[in-house]
N, C-alpha and C positions, 0 to 999 in steps of 0.2 A: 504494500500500500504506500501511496506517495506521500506528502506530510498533509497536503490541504488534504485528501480523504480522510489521513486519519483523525485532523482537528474537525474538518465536518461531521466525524463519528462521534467525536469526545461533544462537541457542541450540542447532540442531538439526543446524546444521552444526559446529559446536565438538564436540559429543557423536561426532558420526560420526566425527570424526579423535582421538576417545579424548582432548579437553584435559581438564585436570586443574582441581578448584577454581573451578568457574565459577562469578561472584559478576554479577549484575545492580542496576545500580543506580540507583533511578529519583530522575533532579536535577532534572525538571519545575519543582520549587520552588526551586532551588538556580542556574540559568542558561536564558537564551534558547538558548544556542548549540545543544542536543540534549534531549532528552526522556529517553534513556537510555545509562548507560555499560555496560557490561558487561565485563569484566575475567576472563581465563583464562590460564593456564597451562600449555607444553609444555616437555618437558626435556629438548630440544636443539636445536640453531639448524635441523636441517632440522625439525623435529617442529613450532617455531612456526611456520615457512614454510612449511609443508604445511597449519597449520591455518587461519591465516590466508588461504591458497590456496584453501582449501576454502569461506571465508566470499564469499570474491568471486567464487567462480563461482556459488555458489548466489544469489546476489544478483543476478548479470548475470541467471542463469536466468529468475530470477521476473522480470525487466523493471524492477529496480533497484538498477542498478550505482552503485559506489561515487566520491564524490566524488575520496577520494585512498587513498591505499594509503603508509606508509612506514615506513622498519625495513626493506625485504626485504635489503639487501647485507648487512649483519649476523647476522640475525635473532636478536637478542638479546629485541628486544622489536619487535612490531609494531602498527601501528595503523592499523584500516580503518575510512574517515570512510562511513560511510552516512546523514548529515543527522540524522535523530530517533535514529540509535543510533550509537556511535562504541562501535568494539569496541579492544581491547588485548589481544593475548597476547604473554606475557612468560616467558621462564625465569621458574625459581622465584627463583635469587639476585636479580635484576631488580628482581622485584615486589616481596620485602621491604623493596628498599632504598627505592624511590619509594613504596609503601603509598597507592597510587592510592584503594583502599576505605574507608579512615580519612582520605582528606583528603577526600574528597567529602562524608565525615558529621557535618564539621563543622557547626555549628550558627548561622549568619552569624547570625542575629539577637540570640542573646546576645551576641556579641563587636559586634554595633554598640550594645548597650545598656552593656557599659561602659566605651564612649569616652565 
């Protein structure tokens, strides 16, 4: 699967289990490690661990399961590694505090220009 199918997987299965606030973020230019973050939120520890549940079975489904899965004994915040897209759902308190969306939009190259 190429990275936009597999983020249109992970999109479709977030939407099914009602997550809140789903933000896609593509760091293609910003790191090697994935092609896309995506970032949602559920408003309680079982509601992220059902959605997060919900992103790796549709994953295995299609014939690509997830590298790692972790967060589930919490579920405050979880995070499914699928290689090109690494997804994160997070309570709401959660995600304010880390603000996952605004560090990634950081702009590296003006901050290496003025070192």
């Amino acid at each position: 699967m190429s990275a936009d199918e597999i983020r249109a997987l992970v999109v479709n299965a977030l939407e099914d289990l009602k997550a809140e606030n789903i933000v896609e973020l593509d760091v293609r230019e910003k790191t090697d490690v994935t092609d896309y973050i995506i970032v949602a939120s559920g408003n309680s520890n079982r509601h992220v661990k059902a959605i997060a549940n919900n992103v790796v079975m549709e994953a295995k489904k299609s014939g690509h399961p997830p590298l790692g899965v972790e967060g589930e004994a919490e579920g405050e915040w979880m995070l499914v590694d699928l290689a090109d897209v690494v997804v994160h759902v997070m309570q709401p308190q959660i995600r304010d505090f880390y603000d996952l969306e605004n560090l990634w939009q950081v702009d590296l190259s003006r901050q290496q220009e003025s070192l």
